[in-house]
LUMPA-516525 format. One record per residue (C-alpha): residue number from 1; residue in three letters; y, z, x. Coordinates in nm, 3 decimals, m for minus. Layout:
% residues N
    n  res       yy       zz       xx
  NUM  ALA        Y        Z        X
...
END
This chain:
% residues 247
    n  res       yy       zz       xx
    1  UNK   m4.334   m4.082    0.504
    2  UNK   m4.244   m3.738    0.320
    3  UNK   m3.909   m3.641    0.311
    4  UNK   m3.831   m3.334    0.545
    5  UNK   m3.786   m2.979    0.420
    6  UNK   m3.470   m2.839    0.513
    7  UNK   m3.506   m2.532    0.640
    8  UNK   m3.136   m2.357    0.677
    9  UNK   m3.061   m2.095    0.928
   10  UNK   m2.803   m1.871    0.844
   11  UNK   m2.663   m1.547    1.062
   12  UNK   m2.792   m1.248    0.807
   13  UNK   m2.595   m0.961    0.713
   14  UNK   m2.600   m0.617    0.617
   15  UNK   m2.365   m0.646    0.343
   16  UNK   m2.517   m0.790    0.037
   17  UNK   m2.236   m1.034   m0.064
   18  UNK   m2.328   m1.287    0.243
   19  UNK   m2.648   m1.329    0.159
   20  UNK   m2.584   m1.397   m0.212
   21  UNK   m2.281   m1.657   m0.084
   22  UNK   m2.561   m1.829    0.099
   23  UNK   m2.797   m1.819   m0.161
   24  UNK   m2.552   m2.010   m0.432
   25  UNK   m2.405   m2.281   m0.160
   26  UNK   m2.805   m2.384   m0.076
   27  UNK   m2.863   m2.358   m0.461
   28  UNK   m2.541   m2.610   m0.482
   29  UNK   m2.713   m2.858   m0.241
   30  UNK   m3.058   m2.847   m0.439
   31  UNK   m2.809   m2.988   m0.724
   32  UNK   m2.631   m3.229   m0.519
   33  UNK   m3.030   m3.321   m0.385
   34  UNK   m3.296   m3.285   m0.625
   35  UNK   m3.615   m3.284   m0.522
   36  UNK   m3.533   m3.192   m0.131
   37  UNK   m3.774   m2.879   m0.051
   38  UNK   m3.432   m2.654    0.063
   39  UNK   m3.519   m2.322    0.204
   40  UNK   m3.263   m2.029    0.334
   41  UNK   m3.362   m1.830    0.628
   42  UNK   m3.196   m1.556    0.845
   43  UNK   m3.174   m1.467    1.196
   44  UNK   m3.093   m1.098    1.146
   45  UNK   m3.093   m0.822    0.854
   46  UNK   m3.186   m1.009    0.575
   47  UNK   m3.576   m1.142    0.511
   48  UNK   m3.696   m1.412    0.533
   49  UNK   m3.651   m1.418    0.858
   50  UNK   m3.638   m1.776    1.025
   51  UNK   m3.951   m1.683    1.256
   52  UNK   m4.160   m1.582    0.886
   53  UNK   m4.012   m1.926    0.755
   54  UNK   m4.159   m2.173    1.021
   55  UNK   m4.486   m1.963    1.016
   56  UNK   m4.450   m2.031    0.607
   57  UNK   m4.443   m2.405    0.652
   58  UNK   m4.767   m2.384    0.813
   59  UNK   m4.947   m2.193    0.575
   60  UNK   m4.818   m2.455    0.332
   61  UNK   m4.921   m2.728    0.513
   62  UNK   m4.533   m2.898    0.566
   63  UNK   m4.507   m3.139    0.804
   64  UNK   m4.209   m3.182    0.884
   65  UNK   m3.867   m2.994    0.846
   66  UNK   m3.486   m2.979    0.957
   67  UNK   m3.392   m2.678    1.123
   68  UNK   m3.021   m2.646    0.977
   69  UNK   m2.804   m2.375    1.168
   70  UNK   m2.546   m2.262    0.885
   71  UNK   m2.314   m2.191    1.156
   72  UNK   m1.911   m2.244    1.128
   73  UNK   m1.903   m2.320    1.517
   74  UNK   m2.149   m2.383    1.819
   75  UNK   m2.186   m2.073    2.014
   76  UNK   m2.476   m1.866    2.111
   77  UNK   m2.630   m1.863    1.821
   78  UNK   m2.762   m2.258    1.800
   79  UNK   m2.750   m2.289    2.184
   80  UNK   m2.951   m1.995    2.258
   81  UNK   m3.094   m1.740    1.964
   82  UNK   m3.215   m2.030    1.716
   83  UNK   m3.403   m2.276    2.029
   84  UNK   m3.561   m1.934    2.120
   85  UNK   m3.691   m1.878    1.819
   86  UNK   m3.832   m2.240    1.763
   87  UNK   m3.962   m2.216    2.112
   88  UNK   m4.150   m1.926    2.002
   89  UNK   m4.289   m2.070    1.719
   90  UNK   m4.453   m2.374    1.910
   91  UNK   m4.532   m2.134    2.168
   92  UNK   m4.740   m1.968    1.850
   93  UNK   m4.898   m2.284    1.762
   94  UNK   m4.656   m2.376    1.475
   95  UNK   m4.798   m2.759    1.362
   96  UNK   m4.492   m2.873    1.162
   97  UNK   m4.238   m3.182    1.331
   98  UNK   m3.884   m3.004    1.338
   99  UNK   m3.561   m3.164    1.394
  100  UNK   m3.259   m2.936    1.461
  101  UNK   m2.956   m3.029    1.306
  102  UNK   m2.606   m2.955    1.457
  103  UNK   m2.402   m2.678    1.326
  104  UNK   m2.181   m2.728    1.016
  105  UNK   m1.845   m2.748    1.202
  106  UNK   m1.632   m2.883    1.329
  107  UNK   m1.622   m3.116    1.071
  108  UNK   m1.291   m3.272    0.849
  109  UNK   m1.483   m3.143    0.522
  110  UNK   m1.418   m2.798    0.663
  111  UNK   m1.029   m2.844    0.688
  112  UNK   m1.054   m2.914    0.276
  113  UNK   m1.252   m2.644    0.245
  114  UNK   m0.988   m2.394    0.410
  115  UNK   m0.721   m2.569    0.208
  116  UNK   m0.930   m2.496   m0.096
  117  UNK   m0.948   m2.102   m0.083
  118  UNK   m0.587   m2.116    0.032
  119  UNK   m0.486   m2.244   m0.252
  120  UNK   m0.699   m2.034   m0.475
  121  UNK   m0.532   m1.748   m0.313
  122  UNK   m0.205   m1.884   m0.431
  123  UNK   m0.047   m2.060   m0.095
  124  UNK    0.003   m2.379   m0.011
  125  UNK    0.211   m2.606    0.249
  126  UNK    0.565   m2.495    0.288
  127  UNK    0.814   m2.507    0.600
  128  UNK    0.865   m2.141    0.539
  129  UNK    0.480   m2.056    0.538
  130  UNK    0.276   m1.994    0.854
  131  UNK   m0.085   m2.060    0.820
  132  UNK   m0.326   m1.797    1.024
  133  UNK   m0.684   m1.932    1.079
  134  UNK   m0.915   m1.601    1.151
  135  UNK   m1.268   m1.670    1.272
  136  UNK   m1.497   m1.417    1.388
  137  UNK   m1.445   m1.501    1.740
  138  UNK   m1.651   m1.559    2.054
  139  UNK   m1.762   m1.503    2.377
  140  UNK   m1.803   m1.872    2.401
  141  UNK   m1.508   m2.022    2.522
  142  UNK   m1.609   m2.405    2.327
  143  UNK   m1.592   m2.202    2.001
  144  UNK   m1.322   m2.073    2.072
  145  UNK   m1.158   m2.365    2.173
  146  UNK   m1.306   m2.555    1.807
  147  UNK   m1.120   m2.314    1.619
  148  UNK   m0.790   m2.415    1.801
  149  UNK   m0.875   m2.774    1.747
  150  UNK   m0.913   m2.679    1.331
  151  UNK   m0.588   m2.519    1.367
  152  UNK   m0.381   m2.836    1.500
  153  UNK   m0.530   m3.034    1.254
  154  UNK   m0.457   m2.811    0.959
  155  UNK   m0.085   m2.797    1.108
  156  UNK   m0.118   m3.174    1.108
  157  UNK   m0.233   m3.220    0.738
  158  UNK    0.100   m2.994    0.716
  159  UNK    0.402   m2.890    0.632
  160  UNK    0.313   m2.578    0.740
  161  UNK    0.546   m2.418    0.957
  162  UNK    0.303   m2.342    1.253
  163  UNK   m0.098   m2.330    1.250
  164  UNK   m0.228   m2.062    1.468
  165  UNK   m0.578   m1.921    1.575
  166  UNK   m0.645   m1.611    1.528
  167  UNK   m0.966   m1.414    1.645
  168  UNK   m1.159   m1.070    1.458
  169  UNK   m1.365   m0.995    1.747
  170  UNK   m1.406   m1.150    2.121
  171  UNK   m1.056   m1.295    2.152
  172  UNK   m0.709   m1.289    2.109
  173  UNK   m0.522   m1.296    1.910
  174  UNK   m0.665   m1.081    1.613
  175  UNK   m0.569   m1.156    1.292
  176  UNK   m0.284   m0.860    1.307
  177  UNK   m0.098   m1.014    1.625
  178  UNK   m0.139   m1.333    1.472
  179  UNK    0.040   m1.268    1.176
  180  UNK    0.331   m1.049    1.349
  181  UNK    0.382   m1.344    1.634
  182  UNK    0.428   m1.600    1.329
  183  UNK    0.664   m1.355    1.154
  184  UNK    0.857   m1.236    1.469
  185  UNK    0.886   m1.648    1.499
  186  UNK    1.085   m1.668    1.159
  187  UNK    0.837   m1.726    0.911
  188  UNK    0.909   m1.609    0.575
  189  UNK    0.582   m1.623    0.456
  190  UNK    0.230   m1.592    0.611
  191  UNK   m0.070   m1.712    0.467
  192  UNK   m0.442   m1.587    0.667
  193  UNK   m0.762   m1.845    0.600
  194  UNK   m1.118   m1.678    0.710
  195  UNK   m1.274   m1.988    0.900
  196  UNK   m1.561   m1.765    0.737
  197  UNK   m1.926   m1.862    0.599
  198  UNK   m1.933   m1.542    0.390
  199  UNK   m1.858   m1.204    0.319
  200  UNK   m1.880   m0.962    0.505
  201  UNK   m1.845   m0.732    0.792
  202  UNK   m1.559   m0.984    0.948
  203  UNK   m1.406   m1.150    0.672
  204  UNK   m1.327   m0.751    0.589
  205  UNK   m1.148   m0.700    0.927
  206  UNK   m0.944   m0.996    0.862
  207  UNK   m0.819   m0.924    0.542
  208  UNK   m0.728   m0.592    0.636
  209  UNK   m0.567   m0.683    0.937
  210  UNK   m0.370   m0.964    0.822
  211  UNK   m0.227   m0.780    0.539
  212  UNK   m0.166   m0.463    0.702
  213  UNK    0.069   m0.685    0.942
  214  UNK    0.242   m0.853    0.662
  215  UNK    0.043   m1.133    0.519
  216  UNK    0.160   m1.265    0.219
  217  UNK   m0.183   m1.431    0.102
  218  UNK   m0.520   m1.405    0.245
  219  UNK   m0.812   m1.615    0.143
  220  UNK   m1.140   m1.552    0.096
  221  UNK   m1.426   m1.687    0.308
  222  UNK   m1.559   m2.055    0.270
  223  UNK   m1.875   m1.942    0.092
  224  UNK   m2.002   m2.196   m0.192
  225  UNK   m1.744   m2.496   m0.200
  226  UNK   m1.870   m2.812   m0.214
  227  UNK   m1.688   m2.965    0.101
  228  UNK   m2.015   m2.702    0.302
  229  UNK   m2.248   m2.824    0.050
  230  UNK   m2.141   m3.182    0.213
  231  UNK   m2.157   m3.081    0.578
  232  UNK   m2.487   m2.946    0.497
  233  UNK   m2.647   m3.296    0.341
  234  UNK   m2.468   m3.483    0.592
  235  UNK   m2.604   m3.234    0.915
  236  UNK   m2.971   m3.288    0.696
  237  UNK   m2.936   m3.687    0.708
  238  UNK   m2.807   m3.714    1.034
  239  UNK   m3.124   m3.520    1.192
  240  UNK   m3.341   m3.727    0.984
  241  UNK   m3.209   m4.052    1.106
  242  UNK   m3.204   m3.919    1.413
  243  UNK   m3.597   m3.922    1.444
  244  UNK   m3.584   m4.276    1.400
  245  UNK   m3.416   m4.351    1.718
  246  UNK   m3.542   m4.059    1.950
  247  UNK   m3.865   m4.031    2.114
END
C-alpha cells in the first residue's frame, strides 16, 4: 500500500510572515521524512486553499491522504470549519481515502517548544519570574480550558514563580491583565510565551500588550522548532495506524 500524502491544514493569514513560518516548519518535516508527499494548505487568506488542495489530489490521481489540522488547540476550527470542508469535497465527488488527524496540541512536545523561544528571548526559570502563556483565545470553552492545562504543567516543569493563562481575544485575561496580576502578586520579573503557530495578527497584540504592562521578555511564536515538526509526524503516524484498526 502507498504511503499517504499529508495534506496540512493551517489557519491562513493576511500577514505574510505566517505563511512563510508554515512554509519552513512543513519544509522541516520533508527533512525529518523524505520521500512523504507533504503539502500546506489554508483555510483562509492565503492560496492554496484546502478545498483547491483535495480537488488537486484528484487531478493527480492520490489515493489516499492525512488531513493534518496545524492547529495549537481543538476549537472550531477542526470540529466544525475543516469537517465542512471535507464534507464538501465528498459531497463534490472527491475519490481520494482521507484520514483526519488530531490537532497538534495539547501535546508535552509543545511545553519544550514554549521553553525554547523563552529562552531564546533571554528568560528562563526563576522564583522571581512569572511566566504568562498568551494564546489567541476562544469561544470554545475546551480550548480554553487546554491552555490552562499547558500552563500548570509549565509551572510544574518550574521554578517559575506562577504560570498563568492569558487570552488575546475571546477571554480573560488578556495578555496586559495577565502580566499586571503577576506583578501586583510580587513578581520581579515577567516573562510572556505566545502559545502561537505564527506571526501575525495575534502574536502582535500580545507582544504589545504584555510589554506595555511591564513584561520583561516576550517570546516569539512557536513557528519552525522541531518539537511541531514532531507533533506533526507523530499526528501523521497516528492517523495512519489508525486506518488499520477502524472500519
Amino acid at each position: 500500500m502507498s504511503t499517504p500524502t499529508l495534506l496540512a491544514v493551517a489557519h491562513g493569514s493576511r500577514d505574510p510572515r505566517s505563511a512563510r513560518a508554515v512554509a519552513a516548519l512543513f519544509g522541516r518535516v520533508r527533512a525529518l521524512r523524505p520521500g512523504l508527499d507533504v503539502r500546506v494548505s489554508y483555510l483562509d487568506h492565503v492560496s492554496p486553499g484546502t478545498e483547491d488542495a483535495l480537488a488537486a489530489l484528484d487531478a493527480e490521481g492520490v489515493g489516499e491522504a492525512v488531513v493534518l489540522p496545524t492547529l495549537l488547540t481543538a476549537a472550531f476550527h477542526s470540529k466544525v470549519d475543516l469537517p465542512g470542508v471535507l464534507a464538501g469535497a465528498r459531497e463534490r465527488g472527491l475519490s481520494a481515502r482521507v484520514h483526519y488527524a488530531d490537532t497538534l496540541g495539547p501535546d508535552p512536545l509543545l511545553l519544550g517548544a514554549v521553553e525554547r523561544r523563552l529562552s531564546e528571548a533571554g528568560a528562563s526559570p526563576a522564583p522571581d519570574t512569572a511566566l504568562v502563556l498568551a494564546s489567541a483565545g476562544s469561544s470554545d470553552p475546551g480550548a480554553n480550558a487546554t491552555i490552562e492545562a499547558m500552563a500548570r504543567d509549565l509551572a510544574a516543569r518550574g521554578p517559575w514563580r506562577e504560570v498563568v493563562p492569558a487570552f488575546a481575544s475571546a477571554a480573560s485575561p488578556t495578555p496586559a491583565e495577565a502580566v499586571a496580576a503577576v506583578r501586583g502578586r510580587g513578581a520581579e520579573r515577567v516573562a510572556v510565551s505566545g502559545y502561537l503557530l505564527a506571526p501575525g495578527f495575534f502574536s502582535d497584540r500580545v507582544r504589545r500588550q504584555a510589554s506595555e504592562a511591564g513584561a520583561s521578555f516576550v517570546a516569539d511564536a512557536l513557528g519552525d522548532v522541531p518539537e511541531i515538526a514532531r507533533v506533526v509526524l507523530d499526528r501523521y503516524d497516528a492517523a495512519v495506524a489508525a486506518r488499520y484498526t477502524t472500519a
